[in-house]
GUMIKE-130761 format. One line per 8 residues: number of its first residue (from 1); their letters; for each residue x, y, z negated of C-alpha. Coordinates in steps of 0.5 Angstrom, whole numbers, plus 500, padded with zeros to 3 digits. Last residue first. Layout:
N
NUM) a) X/Y/Z ~ ...
END
This chain:
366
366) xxxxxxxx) 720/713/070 ~ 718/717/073 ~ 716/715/080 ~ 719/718/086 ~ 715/722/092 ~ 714/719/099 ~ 720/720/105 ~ 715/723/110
358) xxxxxxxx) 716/719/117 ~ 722/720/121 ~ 723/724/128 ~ 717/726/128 ~ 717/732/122 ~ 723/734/124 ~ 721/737/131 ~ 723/734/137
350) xxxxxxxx) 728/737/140 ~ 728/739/148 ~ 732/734/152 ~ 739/738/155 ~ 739/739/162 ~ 747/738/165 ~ 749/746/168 ~ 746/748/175
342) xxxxxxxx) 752/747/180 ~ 751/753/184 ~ 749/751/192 ~ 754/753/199 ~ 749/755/204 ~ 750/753/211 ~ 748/757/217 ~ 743/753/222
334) xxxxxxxx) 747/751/229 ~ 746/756/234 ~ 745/751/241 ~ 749/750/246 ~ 748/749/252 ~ 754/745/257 ~ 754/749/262 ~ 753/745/270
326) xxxxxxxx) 757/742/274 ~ 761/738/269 ~ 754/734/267 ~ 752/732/273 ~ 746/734/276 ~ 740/730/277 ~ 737/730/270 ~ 737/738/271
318) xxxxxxxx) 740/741/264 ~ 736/748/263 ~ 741/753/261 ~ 742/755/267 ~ 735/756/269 ~ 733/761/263 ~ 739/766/264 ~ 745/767/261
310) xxxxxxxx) 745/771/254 ~ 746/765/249 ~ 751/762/254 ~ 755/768/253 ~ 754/768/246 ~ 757/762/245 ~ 764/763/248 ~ 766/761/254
302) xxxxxxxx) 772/756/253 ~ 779/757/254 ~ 783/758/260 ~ 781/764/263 ~ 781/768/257 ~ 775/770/254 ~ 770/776/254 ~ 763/778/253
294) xxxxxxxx) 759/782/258 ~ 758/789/255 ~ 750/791/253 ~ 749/799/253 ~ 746/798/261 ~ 742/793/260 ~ 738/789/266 ~ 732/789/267
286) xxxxxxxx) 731/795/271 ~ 737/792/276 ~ 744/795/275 ~ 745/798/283 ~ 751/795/286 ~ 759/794/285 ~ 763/789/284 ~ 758/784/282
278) xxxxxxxx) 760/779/275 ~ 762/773/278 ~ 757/767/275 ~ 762/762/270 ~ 761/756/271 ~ 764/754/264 ~ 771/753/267 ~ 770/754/275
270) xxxxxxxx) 769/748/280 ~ 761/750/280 ~ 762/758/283 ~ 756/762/281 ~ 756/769/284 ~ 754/767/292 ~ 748/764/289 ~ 746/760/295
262) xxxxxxxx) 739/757/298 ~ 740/751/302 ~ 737/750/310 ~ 742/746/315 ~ 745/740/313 ~ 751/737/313 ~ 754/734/307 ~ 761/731/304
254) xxxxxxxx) 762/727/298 ~ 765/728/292 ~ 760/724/287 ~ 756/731/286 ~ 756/733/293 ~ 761/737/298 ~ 757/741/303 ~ 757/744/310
246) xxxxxxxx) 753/749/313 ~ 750/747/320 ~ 749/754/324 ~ 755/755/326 ~ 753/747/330 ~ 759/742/332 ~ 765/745/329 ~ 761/745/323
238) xxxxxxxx) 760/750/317 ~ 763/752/310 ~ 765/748/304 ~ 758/750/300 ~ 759/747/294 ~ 752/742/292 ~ 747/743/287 ~ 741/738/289
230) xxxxxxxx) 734/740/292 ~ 726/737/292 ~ 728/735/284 ~ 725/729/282 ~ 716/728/281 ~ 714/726/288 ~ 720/720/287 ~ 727/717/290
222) xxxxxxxx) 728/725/293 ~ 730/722/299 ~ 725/720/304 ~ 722/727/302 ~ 728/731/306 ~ 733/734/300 ~ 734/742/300 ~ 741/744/298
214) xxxxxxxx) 742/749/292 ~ 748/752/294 ~ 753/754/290 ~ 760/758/292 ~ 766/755/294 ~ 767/759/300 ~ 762/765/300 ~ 757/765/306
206) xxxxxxxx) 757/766/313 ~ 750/765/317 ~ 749/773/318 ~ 756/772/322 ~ 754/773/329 ~ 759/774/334 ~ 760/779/340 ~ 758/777/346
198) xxxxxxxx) 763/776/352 ~ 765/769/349 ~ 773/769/350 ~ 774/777/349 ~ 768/776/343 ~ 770/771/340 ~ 777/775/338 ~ 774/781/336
190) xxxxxxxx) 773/788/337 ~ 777/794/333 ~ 781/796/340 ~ 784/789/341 ~ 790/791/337 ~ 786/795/331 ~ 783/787/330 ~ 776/786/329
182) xxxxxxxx) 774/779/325 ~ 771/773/327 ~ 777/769/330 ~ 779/771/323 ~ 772/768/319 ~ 772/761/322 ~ 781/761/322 ~ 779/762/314
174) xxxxxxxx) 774/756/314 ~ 778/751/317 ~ 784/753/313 ~ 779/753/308 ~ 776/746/309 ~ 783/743/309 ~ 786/747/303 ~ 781/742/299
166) xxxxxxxx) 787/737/296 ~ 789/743/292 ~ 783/744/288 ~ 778/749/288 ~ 777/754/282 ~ 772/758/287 ~ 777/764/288 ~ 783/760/287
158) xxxxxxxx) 780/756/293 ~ 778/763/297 ~ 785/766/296 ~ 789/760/297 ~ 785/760/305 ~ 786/767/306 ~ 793/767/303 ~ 794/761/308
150) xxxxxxxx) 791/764/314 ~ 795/769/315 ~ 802/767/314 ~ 799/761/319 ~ 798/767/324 ~ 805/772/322 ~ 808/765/323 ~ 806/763/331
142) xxxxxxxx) 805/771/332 ~ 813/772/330 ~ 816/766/335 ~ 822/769/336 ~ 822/771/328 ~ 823/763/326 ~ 830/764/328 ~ 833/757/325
134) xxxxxxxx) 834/754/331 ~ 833/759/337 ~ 826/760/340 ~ 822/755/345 ~ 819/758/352 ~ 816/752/356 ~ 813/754/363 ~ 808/750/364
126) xxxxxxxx) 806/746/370 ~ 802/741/368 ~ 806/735/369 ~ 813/738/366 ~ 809/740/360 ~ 808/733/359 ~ 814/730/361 ~ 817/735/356
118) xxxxxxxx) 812/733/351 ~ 814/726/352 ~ 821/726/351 ~ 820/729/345 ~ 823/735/343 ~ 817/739/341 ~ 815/735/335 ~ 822/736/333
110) xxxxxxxx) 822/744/333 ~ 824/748/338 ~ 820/753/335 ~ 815/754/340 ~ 811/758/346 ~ 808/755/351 ~ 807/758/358 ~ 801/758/364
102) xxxxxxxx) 796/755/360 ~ 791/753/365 ~ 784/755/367 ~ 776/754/366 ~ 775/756/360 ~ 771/750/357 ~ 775/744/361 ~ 780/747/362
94) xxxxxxxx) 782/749/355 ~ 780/743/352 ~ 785/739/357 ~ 790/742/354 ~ 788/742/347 ~ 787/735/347 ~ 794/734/350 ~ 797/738/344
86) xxxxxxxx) 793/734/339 ~ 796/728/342 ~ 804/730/342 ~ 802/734/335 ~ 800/726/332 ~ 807/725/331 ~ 808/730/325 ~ 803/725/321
78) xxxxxxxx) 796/726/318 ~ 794/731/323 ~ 789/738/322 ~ 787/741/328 ~ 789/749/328 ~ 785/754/334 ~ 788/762/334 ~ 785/767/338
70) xxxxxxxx) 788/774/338 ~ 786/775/345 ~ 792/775/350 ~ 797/772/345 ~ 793/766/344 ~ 795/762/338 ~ 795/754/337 ~ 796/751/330
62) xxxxxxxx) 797/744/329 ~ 796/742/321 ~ 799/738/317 ~ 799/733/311 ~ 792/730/313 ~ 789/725/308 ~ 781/726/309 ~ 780/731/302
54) xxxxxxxx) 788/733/304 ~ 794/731/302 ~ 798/736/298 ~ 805/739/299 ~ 802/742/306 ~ 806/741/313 ~ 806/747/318 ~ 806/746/325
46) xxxxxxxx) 808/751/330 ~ 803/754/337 ~ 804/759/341 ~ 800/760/348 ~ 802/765/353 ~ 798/767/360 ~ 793/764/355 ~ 787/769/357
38) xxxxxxxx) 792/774/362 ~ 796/780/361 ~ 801/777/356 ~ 805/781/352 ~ 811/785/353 ~ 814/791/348 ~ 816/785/342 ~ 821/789/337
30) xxxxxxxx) 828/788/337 ~ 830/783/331 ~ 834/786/327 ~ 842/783/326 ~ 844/779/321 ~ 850/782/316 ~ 857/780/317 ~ 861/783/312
22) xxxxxxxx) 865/776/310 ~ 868/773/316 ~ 866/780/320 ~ 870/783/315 ~ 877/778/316 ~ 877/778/323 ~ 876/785/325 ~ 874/786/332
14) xxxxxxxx) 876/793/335 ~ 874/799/335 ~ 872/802/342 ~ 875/809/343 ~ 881/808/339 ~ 882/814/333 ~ 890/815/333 ~ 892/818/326
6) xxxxxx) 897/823/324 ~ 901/821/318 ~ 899/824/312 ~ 904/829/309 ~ 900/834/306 ~ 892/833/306
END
């Protein structure tokens, strides 16, 4: 270029006020190279609040996450100040069961962690306290990446199911059940329970959240020999005491644990018309016909009455036991309706003339 001024180009460049006020971007977080090398060396723990209150009236949960393992613990709260308490459960919980202490404490600096009474606490049992920059939640990555975790797990089973939102707190619970349960890349394809158990998990007694379950009633409660020995109930998951005690939601909403029920993984009672979920893939049963498709409707409106024609006989039968909204209505065909021609107004039949007036009788001449 012609007459331009040589340039001296600086080896450090200087800070320029005016770009760094309006071009400054966020710098990237460096990865994390460091882990823990020992069952709950570290430990994260944050708290997630929800819009809606909760079948048992908690607003947040509290969730503990194992850096060594995987593992990750929620407890439901119905106020921010119960994370103090569930804290000091968790501790003693860990020394109780696993027989060792948590070294260090991941959190987000949040209120709940600010208190003068978690800082005695962590003080009393030795623990060093880690806590991430305000407003940096990605110095506290596997805290949100496991909450972010369990909500799409848990809003897509409730979606599934048709659910409500005040059920968010049994399928948060079921979605940690199912992912302390699931094979991780990072700990070579095993499982979180199997590192802290030293067995790996059995998970034949899992079923699908929100489906039907037809629970088996004991004798003294059938109310007659003639009742149904079973009732339509919502499978919610398990127990915390006993994996193999399912846990149930009746009719009048209220919760149920018992331990033999038979599921149908295909039918969801909270859906509209409760609609059986046609299988993803699978053998066609010989009684089934291959050239007749299944009807189809929008989501929002009813099913029509060709699908209840087409379902099978034991849902088109109506149990004095259940509630009407839990089961399809039936429908029956009504007769078809002709519409008539008006006949034309019946004209009496003439009388002959002979009967109408006697004979007129001959004139006299005169």
């Amino acid at each position: 270029m012609k007459d331009f001024p040589s340039v001296t180009i600086l080896p450090v460049e200087p800070v320029c006020p005016g770009c760094q006020l309006g071009k400054q971007p966020n710098h990237p977080f460096a990865v994390k190279e460091t882990c823990a090398t020992k069952s709950f060396e570290l430990v994260h723990s944050d708290l997630k609040s929800f819009e809606t209150e909760s079948y048992h009236r908690s607003r947040y949960i509290i969730i503990f996450y194992n850096d060594y393992m995987s593992m990750g613990w929620i407890k439901p709260l119905r106020t921010k100040d119960q994370a103090l308490q569930a804290t000091k459960e968790f501790i003693k919980y860990v020394q109780n069961q696993h027989s060792t202490s948590i070294k260090g404490w991941m959190s987000d600096a949040g209120g709940e962690y600010k208190l003068k009474a978690f800082g005695q606490l962590m003080c009393d049992q030795g623990i060093h306290v880690y806590e991430s920059a305000p407003h940096t939640p990605q110095q506290n990555g596997h805290a949100e990446q496991f909450i972010r975790t369990l909500m799409d797990k848990a809003q897509a089973m409730c979606l599934h199911a048709c659910l409500p939102d005040s059920y968010w707190e049994f399928a948060v619970q079921h979605a940690v059940h199912v992912y302390n349960r699931t094979p991780k890349q990072g700990l070579n394809w095993r499982t979180p329970h199997e590192l802290i158990h030293k067995a790996p998990p059995t998970v034949s007694y899992l079923h699908v959240f929100g489906c039907t379950a037809y629970v088996h009633l004991p004798a003294d409660t059938h109310g007659g020999k003639l009742q149904p020995k079973s009732q339509l109930m919502i499978y919610l998951g398990t127990t915390s005491g006993n994996e193999h005690n399912y846990l149930f939601m009746r009719p009048n909403n209220a919760l149920h644990t018992y331990a033999h029920a038979v599921f149908d993984e295909n039918l969801f009672p909270r859906c509209p018309g409760a609609r059986p979920h046609k299988p993803v893939s699978g053998p066609v049963q010989p009684h089934q016909h291959q050239h007749r498709k299944e009807p189809s409707h929008p989501p929002s409106e009813a099913p029509s009455k060709e699908f209840f024609e087409d379902l099978p006989g034991p849902l088109r039968c109506c149990d004095p036991s259940l509630p009407r909204d839990l089961l399809p209505p039936v429908r029956t065909p009504l007769p078809e309706i002709r519409e008539r021609t008006p006949s034309p107004p019946r004209t009496p039949p003439r009388r002959a003339p002979h009967l109408d007036a006697p004979p007129a009788l001959p004139r006299r001449s005169e």
